[in-house]
Backbone bond lengths (Angstrom), bond angles and torsions (degrees), N, CA, C in turn:
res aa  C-N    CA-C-N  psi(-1)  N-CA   C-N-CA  omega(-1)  CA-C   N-CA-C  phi
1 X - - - 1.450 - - 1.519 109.17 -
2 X 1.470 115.48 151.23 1.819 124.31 -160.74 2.064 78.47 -88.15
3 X 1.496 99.96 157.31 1.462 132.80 156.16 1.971 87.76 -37.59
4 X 1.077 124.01 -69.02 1.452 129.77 -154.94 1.438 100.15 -65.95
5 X 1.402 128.42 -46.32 1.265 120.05 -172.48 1.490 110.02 -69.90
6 X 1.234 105.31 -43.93 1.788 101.61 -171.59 1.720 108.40 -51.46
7 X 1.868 106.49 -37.59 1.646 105.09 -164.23 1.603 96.75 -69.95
8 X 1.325 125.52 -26.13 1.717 129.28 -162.74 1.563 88.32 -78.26
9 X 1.493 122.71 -62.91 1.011 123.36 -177.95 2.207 113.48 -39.02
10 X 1.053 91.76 -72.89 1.543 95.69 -174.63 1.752 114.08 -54.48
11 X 1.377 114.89 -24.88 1.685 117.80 169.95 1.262 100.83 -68.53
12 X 1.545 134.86 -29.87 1.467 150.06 -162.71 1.897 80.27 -63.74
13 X 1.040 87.86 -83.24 1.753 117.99 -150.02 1.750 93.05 -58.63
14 X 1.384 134.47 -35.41 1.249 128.59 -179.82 1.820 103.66 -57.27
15 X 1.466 105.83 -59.02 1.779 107.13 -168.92 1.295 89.58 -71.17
16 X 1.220 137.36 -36.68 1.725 112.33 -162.06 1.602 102.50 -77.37
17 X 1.384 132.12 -24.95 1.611 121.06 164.51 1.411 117.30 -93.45
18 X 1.685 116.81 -1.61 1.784 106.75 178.27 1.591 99.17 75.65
19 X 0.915 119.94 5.37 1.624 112.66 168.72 1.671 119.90 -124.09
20 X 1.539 100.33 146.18 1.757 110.44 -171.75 1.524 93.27 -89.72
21 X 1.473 134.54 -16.09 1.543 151.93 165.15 1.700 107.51 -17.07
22 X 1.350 112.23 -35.15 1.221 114.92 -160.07 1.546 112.58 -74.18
23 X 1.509 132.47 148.00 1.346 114.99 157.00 1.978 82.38 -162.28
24 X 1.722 82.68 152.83 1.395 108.93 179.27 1.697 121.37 -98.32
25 X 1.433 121.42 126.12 1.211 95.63 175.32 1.696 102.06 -112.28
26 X 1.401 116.82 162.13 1.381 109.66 156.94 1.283 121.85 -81.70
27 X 1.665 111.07 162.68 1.773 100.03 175.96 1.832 83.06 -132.94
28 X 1.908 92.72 175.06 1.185 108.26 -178.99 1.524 129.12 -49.78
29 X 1.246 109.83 -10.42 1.688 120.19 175.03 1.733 117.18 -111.37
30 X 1.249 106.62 136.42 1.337 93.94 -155.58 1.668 98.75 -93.31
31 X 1.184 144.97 18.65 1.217 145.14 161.09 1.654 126.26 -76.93
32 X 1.398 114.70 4.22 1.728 139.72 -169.06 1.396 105.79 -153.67
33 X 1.598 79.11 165.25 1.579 98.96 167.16 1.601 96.32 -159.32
34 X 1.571 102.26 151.11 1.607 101.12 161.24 1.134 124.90 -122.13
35 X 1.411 108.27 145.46 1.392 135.79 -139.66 1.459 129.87 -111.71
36 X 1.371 138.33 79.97 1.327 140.13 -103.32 1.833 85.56 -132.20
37 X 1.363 118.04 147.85 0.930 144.20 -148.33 2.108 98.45 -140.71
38 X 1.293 129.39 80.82 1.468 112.87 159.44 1.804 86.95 76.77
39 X 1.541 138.43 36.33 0.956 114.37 175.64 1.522 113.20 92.07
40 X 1.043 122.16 -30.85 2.006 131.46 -166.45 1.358 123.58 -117.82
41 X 1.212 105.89 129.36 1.611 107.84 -160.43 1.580 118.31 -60.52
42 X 0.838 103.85 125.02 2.006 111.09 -168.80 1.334 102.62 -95.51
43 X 1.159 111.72 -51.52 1.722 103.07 -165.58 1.604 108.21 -178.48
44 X 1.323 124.36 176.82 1.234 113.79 167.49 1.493 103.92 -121.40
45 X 1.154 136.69 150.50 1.263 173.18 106.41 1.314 114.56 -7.04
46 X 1.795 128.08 107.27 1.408 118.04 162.61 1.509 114.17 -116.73
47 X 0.961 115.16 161.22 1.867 125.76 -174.74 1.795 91.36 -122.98
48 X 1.925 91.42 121.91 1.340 94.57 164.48 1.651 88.84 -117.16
49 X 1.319 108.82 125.24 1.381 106.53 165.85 1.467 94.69 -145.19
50 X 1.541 122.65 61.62 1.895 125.12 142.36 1.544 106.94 -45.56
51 X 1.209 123.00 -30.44 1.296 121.30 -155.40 1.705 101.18 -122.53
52 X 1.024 101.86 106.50 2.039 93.78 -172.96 1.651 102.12 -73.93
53 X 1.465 120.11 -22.28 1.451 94.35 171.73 1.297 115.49 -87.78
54 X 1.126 135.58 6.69 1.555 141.94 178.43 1.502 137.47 -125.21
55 X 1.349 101.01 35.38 1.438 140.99 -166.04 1.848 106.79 -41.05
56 X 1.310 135.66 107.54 1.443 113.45 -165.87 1.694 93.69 -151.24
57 X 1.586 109.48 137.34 1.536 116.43 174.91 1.280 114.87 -113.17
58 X 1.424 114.35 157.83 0.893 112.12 -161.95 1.797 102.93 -133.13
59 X 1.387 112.88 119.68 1.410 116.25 -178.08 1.543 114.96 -82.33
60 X 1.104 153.94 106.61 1.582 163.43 158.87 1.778 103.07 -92.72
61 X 1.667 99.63 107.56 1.013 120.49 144.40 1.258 148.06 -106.79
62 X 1.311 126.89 127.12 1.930 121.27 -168.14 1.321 107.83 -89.43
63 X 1.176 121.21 123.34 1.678 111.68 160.38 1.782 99.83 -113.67
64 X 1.506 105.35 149.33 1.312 112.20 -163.62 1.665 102.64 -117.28
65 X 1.053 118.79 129.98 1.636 122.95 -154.83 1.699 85.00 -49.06
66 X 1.498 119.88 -51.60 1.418 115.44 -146.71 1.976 97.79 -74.70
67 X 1.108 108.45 5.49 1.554 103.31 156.89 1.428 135.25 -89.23
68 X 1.409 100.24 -21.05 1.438 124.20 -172.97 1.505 89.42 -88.61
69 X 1.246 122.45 -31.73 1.588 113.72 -169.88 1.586 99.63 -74.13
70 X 1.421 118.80 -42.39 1.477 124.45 -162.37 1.168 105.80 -31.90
Protein backbone atom coordinates (compact mmCIF):
# COMPACT_ATOMS: atom_id res chain seq x y z
CA UNK A 1 0.00 0.00 0.00
CA UNK A 2 1.27 3.85 -1.23
CA UNK A 3 2.22 6.45 1.89
CA UNK A 4 -1.31 8.05 0.55
CA UNK A 5 -3.45 5.09 0.90
CA UNK A 6 -2.49 4.03 4.37
CA UNK A 7 -3.09 8.05 5.61
CA UNK A 8 -6.82 7.90 3.60
CA UNK A 9 -7.17 4.56 4.95
CA UNK A 10 -6.45 5.39 8.74
CA UNK A 11 -8.63 8.99 8.48
CA UNK A 12 -11.28 6.28 7.08
CA UNK A 13 -11.09 4.08 10.15
CA UNK A 14 -10.46 7.09 12.78
CA UNK A 15 -14.19 8.89 11.86
CA UNK A 16 -15.85 5.59 11.29
CA UNK A 17 -14.91 4.52 15.20
CA UNK A 18 -14.81 8.33 16.71
CA UNK A 19 -11.34 7.59 17.75
CA UNK A 20 -7.75 9.42 17.03
CA UNK A 21 -6.56 5.67 18.75
CA UNK A 22 -5.92 4.48 15.37
CA UNK A 23 -2.44 4.18 13.66
CA UNK A 24 -1.22 2.11 10.71
CA UNK A 25 1.92 0.39 10.41
CA UNK A 26 3.46 -1.03 7.23
CA UNK A 27 4.95 -4.55 7.11
CA UNK A 28 7.48 -6.19 4.82
CA UNK A 29 4.82 -7.26 2.18
CA UNK A 30 3.22 -4.79 0.37
CA UNK A 31 -0.36 -6.33 0.17
CA UNK A 32 -1.15 -5.31 4.26
CA UNK A 33 -0.73 -3.28 6.84
CA UNK A 34 -1.18 -3.60 10.61
CA UNK A 35 -3.60 -1.92 12.25
CA UNK A 36 -3.24 -0.85 15.83
CA UNK A 37 -5.90 0.17 18.11
CA UNK A 38 -4.60 2.47 21.56
CA UNK A 39 -1.09 0.97 20.86
CA UNK A 40 -2.53 -2.96 20.30
CA UNK A 41 -2.70 -4.95 17.44
CA UNK A 42 -6.30 -4.93 15.95
CA UNK A 43 -6.08 -6.58 12.82
CA UNK A 44 -4.43 -6.53 9.56
CA UNK A 45 -5.56 -4.72 6.58
CA UNK A 46 -5.53 -6.11 2.87
CA UNK A 47 -5.59 -4.05 -0.49
CA UNK A 48 -7.19 -5.79 -3.38
CA UNK A 49 -6.50 -3.48 -6.11
CA UNK A 50 -6.20 -6.24 -9.43
CA UNK A 51 -8.50 -3.78 -10.70
CA UNK A 52 -7.26 0.00 -10.39
CA UNK A 53 -10.77 1.17 -10.97
CA UNK A 54 -12.17 -0.94 -8.18
CA UNK A 55 -9.84 -0.43 -5.44
CA UNK A 56 -11.35 -2.29 -2.09
CA UNK A 57 -9.78 -3.21 1.59
CA UNK A 58 -10.33 -5.49 3.49
CA UNK A 59 -10.24 -5.35 7.47
CA UNK A 60 -9.54 -9.03 9.27
CA UNK A 61 -9.78 -9.06 12.79
CA UNK A 62 -8.91 -12.09 15.34
CA UNK A 63 -10.46 -12.24 18.62
CA UNK A 64 -9.11 -15.15 20.67
CA UNK A 65 -11.74 -16.90 22.96
CA UNK A 66 -9.08 -16.53 25.88
CA UNK A 67 -9.59 -12.66 25.46
CA UNK A 68 -13.17 -12.69 25.56
CA UNK A 69 -12.74 -14.86 28.69
CA UNK A 70 -10.28 -12.21 30.34
Amino acid sequence: MSPEQITSVKNYLCKRFATEGITIKPRKVTDSVEVYLNNEILGLLYIDDEDKDDISYDLNISILQQDLDA
